[in-house]
C-alpha positions as CSV (number, residue, x, y, z in Angstrom):
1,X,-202.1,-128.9,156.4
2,X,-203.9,-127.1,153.6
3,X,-207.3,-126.2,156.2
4,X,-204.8,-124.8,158.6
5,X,-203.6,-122.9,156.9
6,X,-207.0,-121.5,155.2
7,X,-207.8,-121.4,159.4
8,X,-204.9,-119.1,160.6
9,X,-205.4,-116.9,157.7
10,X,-208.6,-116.2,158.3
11,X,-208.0,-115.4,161.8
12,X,-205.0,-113.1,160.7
13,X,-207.7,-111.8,158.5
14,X,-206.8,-112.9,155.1
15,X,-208.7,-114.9,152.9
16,X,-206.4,-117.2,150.8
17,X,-208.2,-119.6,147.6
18,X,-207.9,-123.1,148.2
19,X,-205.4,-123.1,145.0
20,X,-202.9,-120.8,146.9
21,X,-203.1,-123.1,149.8
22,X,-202.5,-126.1,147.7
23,X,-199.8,-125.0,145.9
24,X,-198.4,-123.7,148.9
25,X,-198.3,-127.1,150.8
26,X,-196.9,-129.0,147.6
27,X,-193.8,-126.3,147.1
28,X,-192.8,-127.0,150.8
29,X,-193.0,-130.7,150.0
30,X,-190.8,-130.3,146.6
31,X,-188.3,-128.4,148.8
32,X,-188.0,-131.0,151.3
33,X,-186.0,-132.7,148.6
34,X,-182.9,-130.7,149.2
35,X,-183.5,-129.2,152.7
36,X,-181.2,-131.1,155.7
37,X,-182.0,-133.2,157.7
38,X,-184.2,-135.0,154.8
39,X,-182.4,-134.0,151.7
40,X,-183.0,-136.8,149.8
41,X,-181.3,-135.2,146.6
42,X,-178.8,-133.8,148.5
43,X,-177.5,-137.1,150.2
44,X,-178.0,-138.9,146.7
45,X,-175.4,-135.7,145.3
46,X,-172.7,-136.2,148.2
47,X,-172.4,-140.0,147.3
48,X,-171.6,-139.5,143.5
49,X,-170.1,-136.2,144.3
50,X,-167.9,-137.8,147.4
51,X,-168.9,-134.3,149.9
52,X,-170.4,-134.2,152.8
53,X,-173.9,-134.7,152.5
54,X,-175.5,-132.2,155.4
55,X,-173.0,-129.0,153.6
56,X,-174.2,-130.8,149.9
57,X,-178.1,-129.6,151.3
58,X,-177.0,-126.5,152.8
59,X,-175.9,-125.2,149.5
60,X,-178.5,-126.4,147.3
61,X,-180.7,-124.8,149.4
62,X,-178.8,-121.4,148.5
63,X,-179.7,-122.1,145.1
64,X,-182.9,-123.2,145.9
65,X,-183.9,-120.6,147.7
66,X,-186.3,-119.2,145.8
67,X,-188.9,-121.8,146.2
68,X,-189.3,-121.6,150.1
69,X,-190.2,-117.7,149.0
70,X,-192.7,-118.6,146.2
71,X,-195.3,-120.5,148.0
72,X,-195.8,-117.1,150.2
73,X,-195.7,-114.9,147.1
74,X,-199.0,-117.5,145.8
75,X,-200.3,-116.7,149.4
76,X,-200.4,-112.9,148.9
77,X,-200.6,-112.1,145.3
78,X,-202.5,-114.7,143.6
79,X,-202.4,-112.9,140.9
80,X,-199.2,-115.0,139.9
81,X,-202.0,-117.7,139.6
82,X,-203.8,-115.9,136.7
83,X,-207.0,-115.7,139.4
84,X,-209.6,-113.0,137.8
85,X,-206.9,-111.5,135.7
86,X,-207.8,-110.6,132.1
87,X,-205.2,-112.6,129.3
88,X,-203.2,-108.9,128.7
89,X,-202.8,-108.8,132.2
90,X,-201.8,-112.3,132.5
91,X,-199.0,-111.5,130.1
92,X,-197.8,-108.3,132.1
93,X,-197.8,-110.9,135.1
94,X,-195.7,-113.2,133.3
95,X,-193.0,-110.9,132.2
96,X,-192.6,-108.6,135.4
97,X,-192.5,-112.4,137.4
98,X,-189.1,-113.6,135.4
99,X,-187.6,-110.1,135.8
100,X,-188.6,-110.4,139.3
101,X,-187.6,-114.3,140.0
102,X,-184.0,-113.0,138.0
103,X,-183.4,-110.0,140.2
104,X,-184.1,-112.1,143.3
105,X,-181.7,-114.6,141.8
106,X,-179.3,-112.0,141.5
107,X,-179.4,-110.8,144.6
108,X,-179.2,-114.7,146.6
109,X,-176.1,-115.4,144.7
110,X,-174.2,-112.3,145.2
111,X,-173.5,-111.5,141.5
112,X,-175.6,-109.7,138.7
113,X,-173.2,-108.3,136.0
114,X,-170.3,-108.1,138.5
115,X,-170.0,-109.4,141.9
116,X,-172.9,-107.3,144.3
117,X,-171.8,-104.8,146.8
118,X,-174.1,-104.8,150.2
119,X,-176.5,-102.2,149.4
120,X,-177.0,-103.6,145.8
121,X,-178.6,-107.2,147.1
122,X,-180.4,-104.9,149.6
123,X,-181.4,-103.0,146.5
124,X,-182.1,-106.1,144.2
125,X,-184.1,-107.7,146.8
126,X,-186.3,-104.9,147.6
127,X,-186.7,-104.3,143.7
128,X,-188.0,-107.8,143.8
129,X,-190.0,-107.8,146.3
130,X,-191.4,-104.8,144.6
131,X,-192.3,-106.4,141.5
132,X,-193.9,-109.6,143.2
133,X,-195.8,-107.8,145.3
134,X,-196.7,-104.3,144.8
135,X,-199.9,-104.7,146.8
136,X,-197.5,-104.3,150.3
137,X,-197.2,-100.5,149.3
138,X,-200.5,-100.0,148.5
139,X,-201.7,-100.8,151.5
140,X,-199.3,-98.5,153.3
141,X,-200.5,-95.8,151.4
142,X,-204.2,-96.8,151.2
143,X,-206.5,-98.7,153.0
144,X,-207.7,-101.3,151.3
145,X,-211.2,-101.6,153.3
146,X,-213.4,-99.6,154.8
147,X,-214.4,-101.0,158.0
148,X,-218.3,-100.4,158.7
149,X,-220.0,-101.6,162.1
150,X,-221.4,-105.0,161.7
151,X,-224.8,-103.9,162.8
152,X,-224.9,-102.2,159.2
153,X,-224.8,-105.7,157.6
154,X,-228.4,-105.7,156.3
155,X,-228.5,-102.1,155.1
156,X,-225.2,-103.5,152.9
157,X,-226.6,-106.2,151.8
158,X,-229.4,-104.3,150.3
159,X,-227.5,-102.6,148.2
160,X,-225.5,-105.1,146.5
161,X,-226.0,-106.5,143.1
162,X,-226.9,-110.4,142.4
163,X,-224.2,-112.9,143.1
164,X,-222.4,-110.3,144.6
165,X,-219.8,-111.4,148.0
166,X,-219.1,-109.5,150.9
167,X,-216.3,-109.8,153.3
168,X,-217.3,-109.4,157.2
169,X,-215.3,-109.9,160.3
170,X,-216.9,-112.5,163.3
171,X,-216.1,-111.9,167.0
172,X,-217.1,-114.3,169.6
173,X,-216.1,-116.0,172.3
174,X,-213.2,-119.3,172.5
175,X,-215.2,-122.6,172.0
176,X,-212.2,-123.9,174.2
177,X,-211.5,-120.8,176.5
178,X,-214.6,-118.7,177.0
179,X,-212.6,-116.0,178.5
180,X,-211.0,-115.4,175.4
181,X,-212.4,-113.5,172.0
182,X,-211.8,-115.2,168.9
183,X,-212.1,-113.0,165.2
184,X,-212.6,-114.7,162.0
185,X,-212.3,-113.2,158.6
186,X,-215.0,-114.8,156.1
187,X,-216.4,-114.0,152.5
188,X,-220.0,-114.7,152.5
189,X,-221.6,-115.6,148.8
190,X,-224.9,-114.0,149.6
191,X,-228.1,-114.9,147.8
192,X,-229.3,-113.3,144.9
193,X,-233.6,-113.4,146.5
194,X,-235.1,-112.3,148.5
195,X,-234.1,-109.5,151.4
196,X,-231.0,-109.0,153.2
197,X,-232.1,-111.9,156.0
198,X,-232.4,-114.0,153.1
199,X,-229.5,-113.3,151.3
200,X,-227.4,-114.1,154.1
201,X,-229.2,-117.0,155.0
202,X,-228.7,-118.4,151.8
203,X,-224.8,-117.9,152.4
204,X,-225.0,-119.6,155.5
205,X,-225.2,-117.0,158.0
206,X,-228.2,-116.9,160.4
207,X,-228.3,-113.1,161.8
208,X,-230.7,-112.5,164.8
209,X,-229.6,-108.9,164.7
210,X,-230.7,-105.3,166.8
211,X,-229.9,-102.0,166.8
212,X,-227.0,-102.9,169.2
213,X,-225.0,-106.3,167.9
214,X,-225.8,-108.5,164.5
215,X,-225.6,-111.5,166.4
216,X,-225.2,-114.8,165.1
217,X,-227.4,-118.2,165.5
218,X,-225.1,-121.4,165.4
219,X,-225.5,-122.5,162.0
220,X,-226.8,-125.9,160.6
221,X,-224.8,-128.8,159.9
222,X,-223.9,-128.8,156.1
223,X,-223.9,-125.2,155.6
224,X,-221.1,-123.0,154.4
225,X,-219.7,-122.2,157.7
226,X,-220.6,-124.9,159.6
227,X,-216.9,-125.8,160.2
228,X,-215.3,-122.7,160.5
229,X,-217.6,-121.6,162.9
230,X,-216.7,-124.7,165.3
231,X,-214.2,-122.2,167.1
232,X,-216.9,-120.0,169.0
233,X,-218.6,-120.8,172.0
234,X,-222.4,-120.3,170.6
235,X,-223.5,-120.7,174.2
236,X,-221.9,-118.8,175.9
237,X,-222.4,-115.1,177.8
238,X,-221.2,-113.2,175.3
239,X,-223.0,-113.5,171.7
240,X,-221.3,-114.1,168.3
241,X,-221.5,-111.4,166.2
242,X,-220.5,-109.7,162.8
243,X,-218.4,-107.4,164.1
244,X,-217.5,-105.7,161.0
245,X,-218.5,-105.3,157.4
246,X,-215.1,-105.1,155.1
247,X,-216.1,-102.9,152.0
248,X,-213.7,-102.5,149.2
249,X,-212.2,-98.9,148.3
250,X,-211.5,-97.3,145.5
251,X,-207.7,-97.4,145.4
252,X,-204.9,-96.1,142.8
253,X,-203.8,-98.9,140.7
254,X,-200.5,-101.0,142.4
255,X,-198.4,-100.9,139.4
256,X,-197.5,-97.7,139.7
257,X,-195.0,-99.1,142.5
258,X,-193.0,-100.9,139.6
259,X,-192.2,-97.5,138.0
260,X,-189.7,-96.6,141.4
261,X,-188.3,-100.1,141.8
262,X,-187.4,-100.2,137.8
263,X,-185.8,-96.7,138.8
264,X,-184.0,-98.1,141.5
265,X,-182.8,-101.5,139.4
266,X,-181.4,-98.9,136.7
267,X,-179.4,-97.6,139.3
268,X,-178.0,-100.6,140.4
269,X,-177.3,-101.6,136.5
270,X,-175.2,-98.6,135.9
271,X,-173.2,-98.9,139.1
272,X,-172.3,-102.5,137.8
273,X,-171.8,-101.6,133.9
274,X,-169.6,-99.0,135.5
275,X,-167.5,-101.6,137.2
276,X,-167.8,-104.0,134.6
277,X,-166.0,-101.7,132.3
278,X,-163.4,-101.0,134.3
279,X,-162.7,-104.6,135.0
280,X,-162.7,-105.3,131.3
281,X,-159.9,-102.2,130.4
């Protein structure tokens, strides 16, 4: 399951660690433990419990909710992972994940100080999402690559430090329909000798570029993208090329999207209190 889904991401373009992908596979497999028709748990409940086994899965998986969500959150923010996060960051992490993982609770059981009106699980789930996954907005707001042709690619890779990676975009055709042009999203550790051919050699690319295409030679067997690379037609009429290089940009930090979804929770808290109060007189 786990190279599948490494596969479709990269053709989505996203680039997901092999962690993320993991962890990903074994949360769906925890959840199969209360999901109908398996439901192990859930059948092992209804017989102490006397209920009807199939309705006994259906509402633990209300509760349980949470975990069919978390595996995509590992997927898009892996900074839940602690991957290249520094330890104060780690902590800020921490904290704004159990406020979110609360709110979201929250919101999927209908109550938070009293019971939720509509547009306050609407507003608790957004929040949460929020929280989890500031990145989304961000990326409305700013792009976060700038896409340069792929015939650029040694120019780049001149002007990149030692060790450093570089994220390009592969267009070729179908290994199993020729008609049809497949893309591929891949994160090349270049070399740190040598020129730009023999950087990207050493990352497992062989480029026989021009001025018009940086065409790609099939590479060798054992090399870094050997595998992945067993989805384009090498030999066919059309050649397979870096299409695009994928160059970071220099981007406003994405926590500054907690700021209006903390706004938007406090609103939500003092409707509540408001209602709590008057439930208490």
């Amino acid at each position: 399951m786990a190279p599948v889904i490494v596969s479709v991401g990269a053709q989505s373009g996203l680039i997901v660690p092999l962690v993320a992908v993991h962890l990903f596979v074994f949360y769906f497999g925890i959840l199969a433990d209360d999901t109908p028709p398996v439901g192990l748990a859930a059948f092992a409940a209804a017989a102490i419990s006397g209920g009807n086994p199939i309705a006994t899965g259906v509402q633990g998986f209300t509760y349980d909710i949470r975990t069919a969500l978390l595996p995509f959150l590992f997927i898009f923010n892996t900074e839940l992972l602690l991957i290249d996060v520094s330890p104060a960051k780690a902590v800020l992490i921490f904290i704004v994940a159990v406020i979110a993982m609360l709110l979201f609770a929250a919101a999927a059981q209908g109550f938070f100080l009293v019971r939720n009106r509509l547009w306050e699980t609407l507003a608790l789930l957004l929040v949460s999402f929020t929280l989890f996954r500031p990145g989304f907005w961000l990326n409305q707001v700013q792009p976060p690559f700038e896409h340069r042709p792929g015939t650029e690619v040694s120019t780049i890779v001149d002007t990149l430090p030692a060790g450093e990676s570089l994220r390009m975009t592969v267009r070729g055709p179908d290994f199993d329909d020729p008609d049809k042009i497949a893309e591929l999203t891949i994160l090349a550790e270049l070399g740190s000798d040598g020129d730009a051919q023999n950087r990207l050699e050493a990352a497992g690319l062989l480029v026989a570029g021009s001025e018009e295409t940086a065409a790609l030679e099939e590479p060798l067997a054992g090399t870094a993208f050997f595998t992945k690379f067993q989805m384009f037609d090498f030999y066919g009429d059309q050649p397979v090329e870096i299409a695009t290089v994928q160059l970071p940009t220099e981007r406003i930090f994405k926590e500054v999207f907690y700021l209006p979804a903390l706004l938007l929770f406090g609103v939500v808290y003092l409707s509540q209190r408001a209602r709590q109060r008057k439930l208490a007189m």
